[in-house]
N, C-alpha and C positions, 0 to 999 in steps of 0.2 A: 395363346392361352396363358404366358408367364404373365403377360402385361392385365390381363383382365383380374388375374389371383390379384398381382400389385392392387387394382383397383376396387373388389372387393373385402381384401384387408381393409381399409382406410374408409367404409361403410359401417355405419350404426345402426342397429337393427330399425331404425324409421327407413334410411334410407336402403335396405334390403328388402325391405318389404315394399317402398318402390317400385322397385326393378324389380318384385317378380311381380311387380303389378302388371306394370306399363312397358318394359321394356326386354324381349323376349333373348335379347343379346347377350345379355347377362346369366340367363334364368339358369340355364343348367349348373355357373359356378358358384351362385345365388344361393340355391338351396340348399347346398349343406351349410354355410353358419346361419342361414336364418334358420332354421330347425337343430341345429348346436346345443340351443337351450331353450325347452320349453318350458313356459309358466301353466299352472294348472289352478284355474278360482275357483270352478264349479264343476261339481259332477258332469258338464255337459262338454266340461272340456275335456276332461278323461275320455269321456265315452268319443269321443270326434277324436284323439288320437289313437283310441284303442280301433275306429274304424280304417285313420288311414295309413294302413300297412305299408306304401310305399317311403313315404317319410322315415320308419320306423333305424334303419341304417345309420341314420344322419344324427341322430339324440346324442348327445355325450351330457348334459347336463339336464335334471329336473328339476323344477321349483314348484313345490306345494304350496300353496296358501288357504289351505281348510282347515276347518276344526274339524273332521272327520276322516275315514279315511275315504278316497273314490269308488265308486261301486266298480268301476271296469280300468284296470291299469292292467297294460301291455305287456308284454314280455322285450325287454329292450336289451338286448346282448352288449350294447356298447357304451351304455352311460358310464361315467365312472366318478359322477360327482350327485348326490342326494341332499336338495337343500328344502325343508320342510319348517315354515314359520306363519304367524298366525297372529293378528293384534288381537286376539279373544284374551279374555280372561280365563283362569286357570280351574275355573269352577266351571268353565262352559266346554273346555275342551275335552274331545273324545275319544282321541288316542292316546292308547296304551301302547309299553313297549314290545305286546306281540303285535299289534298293529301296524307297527313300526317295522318289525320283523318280517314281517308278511310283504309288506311291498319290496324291501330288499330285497325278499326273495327273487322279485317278480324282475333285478338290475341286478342280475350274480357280479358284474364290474364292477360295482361302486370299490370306492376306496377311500374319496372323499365324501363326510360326511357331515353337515349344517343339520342340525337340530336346536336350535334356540326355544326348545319348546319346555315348558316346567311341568314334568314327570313328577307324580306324590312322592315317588324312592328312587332310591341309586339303583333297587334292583328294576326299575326299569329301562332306564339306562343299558343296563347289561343284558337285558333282553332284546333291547333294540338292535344292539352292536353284533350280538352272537353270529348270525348267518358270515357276515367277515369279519369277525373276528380275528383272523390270521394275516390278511391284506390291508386293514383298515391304516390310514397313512397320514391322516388327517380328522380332527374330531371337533367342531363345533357345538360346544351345550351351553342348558342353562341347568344352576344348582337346585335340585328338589328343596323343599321348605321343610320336608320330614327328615327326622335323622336318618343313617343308615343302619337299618336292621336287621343286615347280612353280615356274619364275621368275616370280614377283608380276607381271610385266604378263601372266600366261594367265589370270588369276581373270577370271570375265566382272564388269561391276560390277552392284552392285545400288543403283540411282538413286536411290528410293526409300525405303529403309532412315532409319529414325527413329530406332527405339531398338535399344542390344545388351545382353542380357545374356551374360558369361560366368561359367559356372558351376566350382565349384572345378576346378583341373589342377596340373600339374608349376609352380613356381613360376619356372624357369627357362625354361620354355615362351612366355610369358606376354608378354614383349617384342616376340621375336620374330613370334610371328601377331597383335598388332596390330600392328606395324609391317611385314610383308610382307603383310599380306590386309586387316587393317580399315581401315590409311588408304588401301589402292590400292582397293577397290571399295564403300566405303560412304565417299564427301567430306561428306554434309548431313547427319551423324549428329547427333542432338540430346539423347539420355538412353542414358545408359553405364554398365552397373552393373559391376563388375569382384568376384572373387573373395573371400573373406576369407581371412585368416591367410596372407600375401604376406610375403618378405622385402622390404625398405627400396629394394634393388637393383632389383628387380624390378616392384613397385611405380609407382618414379619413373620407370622407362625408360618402362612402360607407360601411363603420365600422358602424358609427354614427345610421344612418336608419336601418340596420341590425333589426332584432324582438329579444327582450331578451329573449327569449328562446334557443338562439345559446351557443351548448354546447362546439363547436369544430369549429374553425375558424385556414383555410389553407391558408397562401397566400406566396406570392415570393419579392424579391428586390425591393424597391422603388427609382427610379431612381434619384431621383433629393433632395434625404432624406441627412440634414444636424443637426449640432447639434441644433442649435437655433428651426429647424422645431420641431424637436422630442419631444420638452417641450408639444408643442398642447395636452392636451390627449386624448385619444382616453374610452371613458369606456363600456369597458366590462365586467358585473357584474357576467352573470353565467357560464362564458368560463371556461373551466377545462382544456381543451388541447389548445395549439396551437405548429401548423405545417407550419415549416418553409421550405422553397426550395431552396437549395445552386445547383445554375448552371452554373457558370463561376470558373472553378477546378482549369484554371493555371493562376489564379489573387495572384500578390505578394501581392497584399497590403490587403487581404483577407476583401474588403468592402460588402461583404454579412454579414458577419459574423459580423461585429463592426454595420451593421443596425443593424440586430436582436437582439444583445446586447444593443447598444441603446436606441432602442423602448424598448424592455423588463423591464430596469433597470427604465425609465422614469414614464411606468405605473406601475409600482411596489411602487415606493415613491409617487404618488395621489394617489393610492389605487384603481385606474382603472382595476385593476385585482383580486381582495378579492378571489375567487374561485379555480384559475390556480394551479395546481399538476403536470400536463405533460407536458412536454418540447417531442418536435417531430422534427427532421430535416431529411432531404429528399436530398442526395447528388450525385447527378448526374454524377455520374463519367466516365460513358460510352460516356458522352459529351467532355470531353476533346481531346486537338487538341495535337497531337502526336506531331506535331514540339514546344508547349511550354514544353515539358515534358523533363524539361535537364535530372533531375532527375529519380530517381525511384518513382511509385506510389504513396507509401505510403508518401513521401517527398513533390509531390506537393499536395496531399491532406493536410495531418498533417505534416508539418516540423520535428518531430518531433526537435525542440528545435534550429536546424543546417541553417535555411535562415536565409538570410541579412531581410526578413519580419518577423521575427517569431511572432507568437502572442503569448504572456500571455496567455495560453490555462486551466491553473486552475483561473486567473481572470476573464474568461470569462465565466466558468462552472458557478461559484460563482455568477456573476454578475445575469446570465440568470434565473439560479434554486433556487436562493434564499435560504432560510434554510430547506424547503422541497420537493419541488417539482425533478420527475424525469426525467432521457434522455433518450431519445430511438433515436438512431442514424443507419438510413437505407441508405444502399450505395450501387447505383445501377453501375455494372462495364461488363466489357466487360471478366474478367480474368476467365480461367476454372478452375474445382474445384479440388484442393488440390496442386493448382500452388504456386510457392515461392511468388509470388506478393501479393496471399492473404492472404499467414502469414504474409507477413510483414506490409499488410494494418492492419492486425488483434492487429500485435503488437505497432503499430505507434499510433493506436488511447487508447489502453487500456494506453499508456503511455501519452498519451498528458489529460486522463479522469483521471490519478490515484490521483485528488485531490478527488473523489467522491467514496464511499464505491459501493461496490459491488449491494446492492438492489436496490440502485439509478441508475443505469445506465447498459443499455445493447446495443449490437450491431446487427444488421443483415445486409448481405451482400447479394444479390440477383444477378444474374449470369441469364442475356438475362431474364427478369422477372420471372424466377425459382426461390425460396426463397431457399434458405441452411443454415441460420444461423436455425433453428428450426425443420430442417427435422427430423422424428425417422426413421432410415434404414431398412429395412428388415434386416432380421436375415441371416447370412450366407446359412443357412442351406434353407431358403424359397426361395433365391437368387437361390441354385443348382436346387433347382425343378423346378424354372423358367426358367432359362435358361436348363435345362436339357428335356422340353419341345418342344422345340425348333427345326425347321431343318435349316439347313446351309445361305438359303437364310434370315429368321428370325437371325436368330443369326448377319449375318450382318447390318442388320437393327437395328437390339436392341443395337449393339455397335456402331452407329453412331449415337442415337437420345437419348439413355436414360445413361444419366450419374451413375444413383444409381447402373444399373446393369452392369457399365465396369466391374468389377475388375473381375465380376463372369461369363462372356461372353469372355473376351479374351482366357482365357485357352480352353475353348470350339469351340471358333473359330478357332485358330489354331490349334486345334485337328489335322485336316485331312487338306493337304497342297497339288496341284497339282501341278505340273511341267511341261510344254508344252515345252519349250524352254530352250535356255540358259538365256536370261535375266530373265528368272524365275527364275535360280539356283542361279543368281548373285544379287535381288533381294531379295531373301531369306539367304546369306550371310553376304547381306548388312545388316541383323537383328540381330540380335544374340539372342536378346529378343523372338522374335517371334521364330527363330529356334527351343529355349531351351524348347518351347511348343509343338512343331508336334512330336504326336506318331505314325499317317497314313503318310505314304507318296506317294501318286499318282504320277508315273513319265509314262508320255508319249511321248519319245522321243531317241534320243541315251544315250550315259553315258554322266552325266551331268558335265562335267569338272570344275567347281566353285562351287558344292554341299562340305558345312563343315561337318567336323564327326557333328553327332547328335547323342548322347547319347541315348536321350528316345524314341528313335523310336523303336516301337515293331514292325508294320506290314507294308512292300511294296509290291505296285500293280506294277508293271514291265511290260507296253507295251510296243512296239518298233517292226516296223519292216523295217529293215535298208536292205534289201535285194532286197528294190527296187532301190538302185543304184548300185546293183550286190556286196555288201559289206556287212557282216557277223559282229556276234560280234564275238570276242575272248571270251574262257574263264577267261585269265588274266585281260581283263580290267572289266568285271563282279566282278569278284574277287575283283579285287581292290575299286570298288563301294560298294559292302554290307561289307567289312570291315570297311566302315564309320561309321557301325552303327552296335553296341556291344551289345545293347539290344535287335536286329532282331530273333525274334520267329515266324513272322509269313508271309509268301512270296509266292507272286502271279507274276510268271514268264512266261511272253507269249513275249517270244525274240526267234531270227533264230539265230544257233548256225552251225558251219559247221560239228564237228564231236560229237559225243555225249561225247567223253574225254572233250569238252570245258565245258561241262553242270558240268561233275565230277570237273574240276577244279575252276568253278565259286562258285560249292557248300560248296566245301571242309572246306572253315575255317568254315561257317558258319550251316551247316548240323549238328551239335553237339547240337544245339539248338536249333532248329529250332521244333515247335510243328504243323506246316500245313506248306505243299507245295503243291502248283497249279503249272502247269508246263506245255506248251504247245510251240509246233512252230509254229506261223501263216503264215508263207508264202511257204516255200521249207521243205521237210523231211531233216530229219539228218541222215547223213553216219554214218555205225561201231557204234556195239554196245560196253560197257565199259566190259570183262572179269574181271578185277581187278579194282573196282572201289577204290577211294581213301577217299569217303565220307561214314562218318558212320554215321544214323540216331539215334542216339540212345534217344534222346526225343520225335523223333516223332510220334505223335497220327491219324494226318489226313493227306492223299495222294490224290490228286485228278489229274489227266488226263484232262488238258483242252482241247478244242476242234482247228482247225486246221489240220496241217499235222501228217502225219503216223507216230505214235509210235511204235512200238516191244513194246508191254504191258507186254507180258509174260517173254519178254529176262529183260526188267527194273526189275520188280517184283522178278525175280530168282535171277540177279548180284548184285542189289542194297539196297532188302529188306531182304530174307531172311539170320537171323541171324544177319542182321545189324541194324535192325527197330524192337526191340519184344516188342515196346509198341502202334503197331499200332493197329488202332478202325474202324477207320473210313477209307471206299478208295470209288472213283468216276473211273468211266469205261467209254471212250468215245463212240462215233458214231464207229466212224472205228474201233473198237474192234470187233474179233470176236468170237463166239462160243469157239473154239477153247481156246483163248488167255484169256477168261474168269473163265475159267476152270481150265485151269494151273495159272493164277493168284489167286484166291481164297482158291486154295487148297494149297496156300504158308498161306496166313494170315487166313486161317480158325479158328483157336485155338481160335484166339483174337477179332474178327471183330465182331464189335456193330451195326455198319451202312452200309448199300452199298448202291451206291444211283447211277444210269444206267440210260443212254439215250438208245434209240432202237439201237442198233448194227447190223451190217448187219450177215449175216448166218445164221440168227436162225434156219433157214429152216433146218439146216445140224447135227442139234444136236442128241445128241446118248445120251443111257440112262443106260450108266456106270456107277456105285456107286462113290461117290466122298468123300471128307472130311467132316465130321461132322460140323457145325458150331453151336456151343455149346450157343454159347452168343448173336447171332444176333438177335436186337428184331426190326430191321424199315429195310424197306425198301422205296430207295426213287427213283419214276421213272419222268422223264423228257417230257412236251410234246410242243415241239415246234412250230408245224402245226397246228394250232385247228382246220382250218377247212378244212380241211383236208379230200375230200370225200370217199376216201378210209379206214379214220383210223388206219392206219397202228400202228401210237406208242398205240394205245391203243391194237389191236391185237397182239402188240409183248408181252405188259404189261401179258395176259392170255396165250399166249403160253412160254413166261420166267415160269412164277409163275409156270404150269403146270409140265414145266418138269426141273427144277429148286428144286423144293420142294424134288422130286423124287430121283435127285441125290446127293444133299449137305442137308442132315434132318434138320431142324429150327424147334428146341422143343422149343422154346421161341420166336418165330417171332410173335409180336403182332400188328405193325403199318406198313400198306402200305401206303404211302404217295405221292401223285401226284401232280407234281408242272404241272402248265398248264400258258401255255405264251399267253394269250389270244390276248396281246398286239402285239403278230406278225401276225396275223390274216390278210390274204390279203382284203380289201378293197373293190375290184373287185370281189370280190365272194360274199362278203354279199348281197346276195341276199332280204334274211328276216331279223330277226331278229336275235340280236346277238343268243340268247339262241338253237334258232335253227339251228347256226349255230356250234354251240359247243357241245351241246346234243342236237341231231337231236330229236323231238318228234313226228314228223308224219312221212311215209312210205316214204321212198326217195329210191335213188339209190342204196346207202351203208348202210342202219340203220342198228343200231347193236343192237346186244339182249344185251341191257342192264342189265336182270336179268343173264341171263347167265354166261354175265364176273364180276361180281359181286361174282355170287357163287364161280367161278372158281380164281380168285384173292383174295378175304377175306375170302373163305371159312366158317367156320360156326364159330368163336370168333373172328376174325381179325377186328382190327378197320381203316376205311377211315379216312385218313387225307387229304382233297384237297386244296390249294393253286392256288389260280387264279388271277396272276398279268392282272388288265383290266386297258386299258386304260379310265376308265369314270372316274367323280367328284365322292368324299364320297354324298351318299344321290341323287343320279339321278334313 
């Protein structure tokens, strides 16, 4: 449970809503942050969380984005953050601050509260706030355009209030409601972020009336700031930090940067600043306009030393931080992570800072508002079990939205590569990176003419059936296909071949290593069986007969296996197998054979109860049922008359495991009548029921253990 929390931390809500798509492992620790915070666009979103009451636990944050209010908002005990914004215009918008009121009602927790909305008056404002008024801890606004027409002592206060931000207004606005409403009902105010692009007037009044108890004052460029204005001072007694906003990147004459120096150095000699330790800048780098950017990033950020602008960047440290105070320098950029552009941001600014020692100053770099300068990684090793959790559609997902788990998802993802076409093959050429990772390689098509050798490919699945335009494969061009790939051990071959020498010749170089072969022709049988085969299995452990057209089971097994395969274990017997071919197959690999794993084959009927080969080692057997329901049962009646006379003629002193794969998922549709279960294992009197206990006794006999296997088509948990 610790390590999944780990692994949901470090999830974006793309990648949360993943995994409670696709991946049911997760889902229970999944749901609470992906429902943490919900956005709300339309009425229809409301009403869909006002229906699903189970989520309703999980909410700590809301986000509005209507001009209205929602016809159906829930009663959510546990939000404790109200963020309500809207790109409408101010004549289109239709909440008022009892509207406002009203749905706070509806989240008695809030405490933090985002309203960037522009209200006609401050008394709306105050109406919005009142329901918490007493808890309220946090306040996000924007300034009304109308004066305040309420005398300052009717604002109720709010005690509580820690931080404000305001967001841009009329700049002449801006004195006035902090000094009629922010110093009369917020006095313990501690972080103040004020507007950017403020005239000099306006600005400093709104400094002035501030409550001195402001720890941390935010603000941006003043527009119209000159040397003579900057003497004015401003005092700020108990300010510890301030946080400055650099937002104009591809400005030569770097006038963001000589205000904040300015101002800084000003109120530092009146002693307007006695407190100040932290220096803050905030650099918006994701702002900038690609046609000013002659240069490279790090150039129009920091010069590093080289424009016709350069600034004095250690007189400006010095100017700003004074003999103690530190820098924390945050750049917010468009670049991905571990890109050339962000070393060289990294190195541009530690060189433009190397007047200042190490504890003074640090960087962070934030990437689409993901932070990374401070990340701790998961450990390689937590990476593999996360992604090793994973199936193929997850794995795509988690390599497009989570950056921490690329490095440990690509290899994963192109594990297994499929092939449909040629511009797949020329596509996957065009990689070389991505090739040098596929060990599966799924091809569903003819020979792919622009497939590169790939080294680490151990297993191909080989579809193709090119015999619907009356054209065959050769053995040579096979041939020449799996010699692309010199690590190929393991090969699933359902291709039409004309004579069975083409299959000998496809297999030849690669038969030496090969440790499983599946091998079937899906459309036409193959002419002439191989008397002198030229491929010798000598690795191989597993043989299996796909299904398809007619093989000669017994002439392959007699030409190809024995004395050329003695380390085989494991072999699969198709449908069109018969009695007959079953027999003389087994009694070649008898000696060795661990597993045999049978569909129903036709003949049974005709079987004779000859002695046959000992099979010393076999301990499973695995039978196949593809019909489930099937009102005859037939694969299950072959299953008790094989075992029957089966056991009789090849002795299994060690056969412990019958094992039933059951394909539930082909199940016709139009038969299900009832219920699945009845229609799988009949349980009341029908046409065909079968004596369950019967074939029971007769298939496991008295120590034999049931293995069943039932691919269903339902959800885990229905």
């Amino acid at each position: 449970v610790e390590l999944s929390c780990i692994i949901i931390g470090y999830c974006d809500r793309a990648t949360l809503a993943a995994l409670l798509l696709v991946d049911r492992t997760f889902m229970a620790l999944a749901l609470p942050p992906f429902y943490a915070r919900i956005v709300l666009n339309t009425h229809d979103d409301a009403d869909r969380l006002h229906r699903r009451m189970s989520v309703h636990r999980y909410v700590r944050v809301v986000e509005l984005r209507m001009v209205c209010v929602p016809r159906h908002m829930p009663l959510l005990k546990h939000v404790h953050t109200l963020i309500w914004k809207t790109t409408r215009d101010a004549d289109q918008l239709q909440v008022s601050g009892e509207h406002v009121a009203d749905i706070i009602r509806r989240l008695p927790a809030v405490t933090v509260l985002h309203l960037p909305l522009i209200f006609p008056r401050v008394s709306a404002i105050e109406t919005a706030t009142s329901p918490i008024a007493r808890c309220l801890t946090s306040l996000d606004i924007a300034i009304p355009y109308m004066p305040i027409a309420a005398h300052p002592q009717t604002f109720s206060p709010l005690p509580a209030l820690r931080r404000l931000v305001i967001r841009s207004s009329p700049s002449n606005a801006l004195p006035e409601f902090v000094a009629q409403y922010v110093r009369v009902v917020a006095r313990q105010l501690h972080d103040v972020r004020l507007p950017s692009a403020l005239t000099w007037d306006s600005f400093r009044a709104a400094v002035v009336e501030l409550p001195p108890s402001v720890l941390r004052l935010r603000f941006g460029h003043v527009v119209d700031a000159t040397t003579y204005v900057l003497g004015i001072n401003v005092v700020l007694p108990a300010v510890t930090t301030l946080v400055f906003e650099v937002r104009v990147i591809e400005d030569d004459h770097r006038l963001e940067w000589q205000f904040f120096q300015g101002f800084v150095e000003q109120q530092r000699r009146s002693g307007a600043l006695p407190a100040l330790k932290h220096i803050e800048v905030y650099i918006y780098a994701a702002n900038a306009e690609q046609r000013y950017l002659y240069s490279d990033w790090s150039f129009a950020l920091f010069d590093k030393g080289r424009g016709w602008s350069s600034m004095d960047w250690c007189a400006w440290t010095l100017g700003v931080l004074g003999r103690d105070a530190s820098l924390d320098l945050v750049v917010y950029t468009r670049f991905s992570r571990g890109s050339q552009e962000l070393f060289d941001l990294y190195a541009a600014v530690k060189n433009c800072m190397r007047c200042l020692p190490a504890h003074r100053f640090s960087v962070d770099v934030l990437i689409r508002a993901m932070q990374v300068g401070h990340y701790v990684y998961l450990a390689p090793e937590l990476q593999a079990m996360v992604a090793g959790e994973s199936d193929r559609k997850l794995l795509g997902t988690l390599l497009r939205t989570s950056r921490f788990l690329h490095h440990t998802v690509t290899p994963m993802f192109y594990e297994e590569v499929s092939l449909r076409t040629e511009q797949d093959a020329l596509k996957l050429a065009s990689h070389p990176s991505a090739a040098g990772l596929v060990r599966t390689l799924n091809v569903n098509m003819d020979v792919p003419r622009s497939i590169p050798p790939m080294a680490k490919v151990t297993t191909i699945r080989w579809e193709s059936c090119m015999s619907v335009d009356g054209v065959r494969l050769s053995g040579s061009q096979a041939a020449e296909f799996l010699g692309r790939f010199p690590s190929l051990v393991h090969l699933h071959l359902l291709v039409d071949f004309t004579y069975m020498s083409d299959l000998d010749i496809a297999l030849q170089s690669v038969a030496g290593r090969l440790i499983t072969l599946e091998f079937g022709f899906p459309s036409v049988p193959t002419w002439s069986a191989v008397r002198t085969p030229r491929s010798l299995f000598t690795s191989l452990k597993e043989l299996r007969f796909g299904d398809g057209q007619f093989i000669n089971v017994a002439s392959f097994v007699h030409h190809h296996i024995r004395g050329r395969a003695d380390n085989l274990e494991v072999m699969r017997l198709p449908r069109y197998c018969t009695w007959g071919s079953f027999c003389a197959a087994v009694d070649v690999v008898a000696p060795r054979l661990t597993q045999l794993e049978l569909e129903a084959f036709l003949g049974m009927e005709k079987y004779d109860m000859r002695p046959g080969l000992e099979t010393p080692l076999l301990h499973t057997i695995v039978f196949e049922v593809h019909r489930p329901n099937d009102d005859t049962r037939h694969e299950w009646s072959f299953m008790r008359d094989f075992m029957f006379v089966a056991q009789v003629r090849n002795r299994m002193p060690v056969l412990q495991t019958i094992r039933v794969v059951l394909y539930a998922a082909n199940a016709l549709q139009s038969m299900l009548v009832w219920e699945w279960t009845y229609a799988l294992f009949r349980v009341d009197d029908g046409p065909s029921d079968m004596d369950w206990r019967s074939w029971v006794e007769c298939v496991l006999g008295t120590f034999r253990r049931l293995h069943l296997v039932i691919h269903a088509p339902f959800l885990q948990g229905s």
